[in-house]
C-alpha positions in Angstrom: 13.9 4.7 8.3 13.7 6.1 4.7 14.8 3.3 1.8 13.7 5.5 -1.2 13.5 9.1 -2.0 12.7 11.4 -4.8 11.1 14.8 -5.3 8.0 13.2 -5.6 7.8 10.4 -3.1 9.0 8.8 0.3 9.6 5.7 1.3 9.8 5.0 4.7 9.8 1.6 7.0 8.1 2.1 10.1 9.4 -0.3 12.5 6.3 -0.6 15.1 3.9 -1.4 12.5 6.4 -3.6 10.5 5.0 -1.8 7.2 6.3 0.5 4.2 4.6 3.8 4.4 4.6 5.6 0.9 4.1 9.0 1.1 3.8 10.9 -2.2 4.6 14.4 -2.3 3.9 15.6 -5.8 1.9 14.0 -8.5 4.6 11.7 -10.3 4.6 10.8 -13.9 4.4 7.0 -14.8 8.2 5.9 -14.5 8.9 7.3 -11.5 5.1 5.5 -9.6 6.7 2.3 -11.3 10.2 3.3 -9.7 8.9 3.8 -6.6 6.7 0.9 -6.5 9.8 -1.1 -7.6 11.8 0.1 -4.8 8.8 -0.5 -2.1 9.1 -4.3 -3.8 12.4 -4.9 -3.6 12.6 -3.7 -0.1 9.8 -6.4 0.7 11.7 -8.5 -1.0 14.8 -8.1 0.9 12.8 -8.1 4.2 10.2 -10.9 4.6 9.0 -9.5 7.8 7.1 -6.7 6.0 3.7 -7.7 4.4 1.8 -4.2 5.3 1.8 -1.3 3.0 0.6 2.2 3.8 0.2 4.8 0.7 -0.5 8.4 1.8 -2.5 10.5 -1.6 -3.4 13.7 0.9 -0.8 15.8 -1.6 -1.9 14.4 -5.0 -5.4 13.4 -4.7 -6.1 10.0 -7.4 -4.2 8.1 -9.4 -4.4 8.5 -12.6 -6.0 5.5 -14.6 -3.0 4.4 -16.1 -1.5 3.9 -12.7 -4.5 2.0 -11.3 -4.7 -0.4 -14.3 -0.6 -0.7 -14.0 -1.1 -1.7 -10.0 -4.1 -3.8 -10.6 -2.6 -5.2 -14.2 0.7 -5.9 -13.2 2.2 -5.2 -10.1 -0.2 -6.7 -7.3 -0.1 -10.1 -9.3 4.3 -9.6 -9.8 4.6 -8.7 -5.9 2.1 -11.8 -4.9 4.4 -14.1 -7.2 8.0 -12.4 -5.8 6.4 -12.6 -2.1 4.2 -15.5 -2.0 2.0 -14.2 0.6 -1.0 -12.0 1.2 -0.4 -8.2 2.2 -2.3 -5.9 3.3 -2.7 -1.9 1.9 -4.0 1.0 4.0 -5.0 4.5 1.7 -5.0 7.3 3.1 -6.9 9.9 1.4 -7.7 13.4 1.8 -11.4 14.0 3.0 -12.4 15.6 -0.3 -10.7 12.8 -1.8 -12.3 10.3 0.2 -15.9 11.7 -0.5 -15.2 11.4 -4.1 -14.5 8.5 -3.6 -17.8 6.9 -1.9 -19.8 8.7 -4.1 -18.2 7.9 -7.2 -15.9 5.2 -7.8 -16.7 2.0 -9.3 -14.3 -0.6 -10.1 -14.5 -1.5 -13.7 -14.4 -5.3 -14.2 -11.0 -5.3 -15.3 -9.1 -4.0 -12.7 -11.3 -6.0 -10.2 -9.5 -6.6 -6.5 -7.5 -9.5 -6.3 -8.2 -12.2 -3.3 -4.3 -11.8 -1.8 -4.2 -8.0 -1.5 -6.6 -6.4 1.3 -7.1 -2.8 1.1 -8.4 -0.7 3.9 -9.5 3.1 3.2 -9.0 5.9 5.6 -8.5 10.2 6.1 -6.2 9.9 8.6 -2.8 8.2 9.3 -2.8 7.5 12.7 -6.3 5.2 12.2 -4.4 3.6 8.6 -1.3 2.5 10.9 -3.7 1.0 13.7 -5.4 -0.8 11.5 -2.4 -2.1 10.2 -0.6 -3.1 13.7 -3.8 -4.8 14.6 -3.5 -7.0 11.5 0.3 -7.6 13.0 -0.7 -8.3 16.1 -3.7 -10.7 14.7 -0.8 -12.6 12.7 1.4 -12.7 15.7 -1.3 -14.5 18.1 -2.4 -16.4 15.2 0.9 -18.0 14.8 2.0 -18.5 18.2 -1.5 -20.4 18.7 -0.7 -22.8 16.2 2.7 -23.1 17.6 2.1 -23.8 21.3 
């Protein structure tokens, strides 16, 4: 089920997995990444159940800076305080990308990870979305153990 669309991203919930896949399609300028990211919170908002996030980069390769320090700055802390729960984010990069990545990236101090979001890395969708069903699953059991 798409919630949010625009020429540059899509928004989809994906019932099985319980989680909000964002797909972007074309590199988007800062207000429409907050827009998007806005919409992706409200729906969470509006819909408890979700606490999984997938975010596809295949089409636009890395953020740019200003976006990372804008997720890391601002919005991870904003959705933890609007949700009040841990979630969980599965990127999916392109294997170029991905590459890139291990061999390159270091987080500066700044935008260091935050203990409520847990991020997962991945080239392909179908592995991001089993990862993120296990996690669902693991939830499930371990409620229902505390419940019986």
């Amino acid at each position: 089920m798409v919630i949010f669309e625009t020429p540059c991203v899509e928004i989809s919930y994906v019932f099985q997995v319980s989680c909000l896949f964002i797909k972007w399609l074309s590199k988007p300028d800062t207000a429409s990444f907050i827009e998007a990211h806005g919409a992706a919170l409200q729906f969470s908002i509006d819909n408890p159940v979700v606490r999984s996030y997938c975010t596809d980069l295949t089409s636009i390769g890395s953020l740019t800076r200003e976006q990372e320090s804008w997720l890391s700055l601002e919005y991870y802390q904003k959705s933890y305080n609007k949700l009040k729960k841990d979630f969980f984010v599965a990127v999916i990069f392109s294997e170029e990308h991905f590459k890139a990545v291990v061999t390159n990236y270091q987080i500066p101090s700044a935008l260091s990870p935050h203990p409520y979001v847990y991020f997962n890395y991945f080239t392909d969708q179908q592995e991001a979305l089993h990862w993120l069903e296990s996690i669902e699953k693991g939830q499930d059991l371990a409620f229902l153990s505390t419940v019986s």
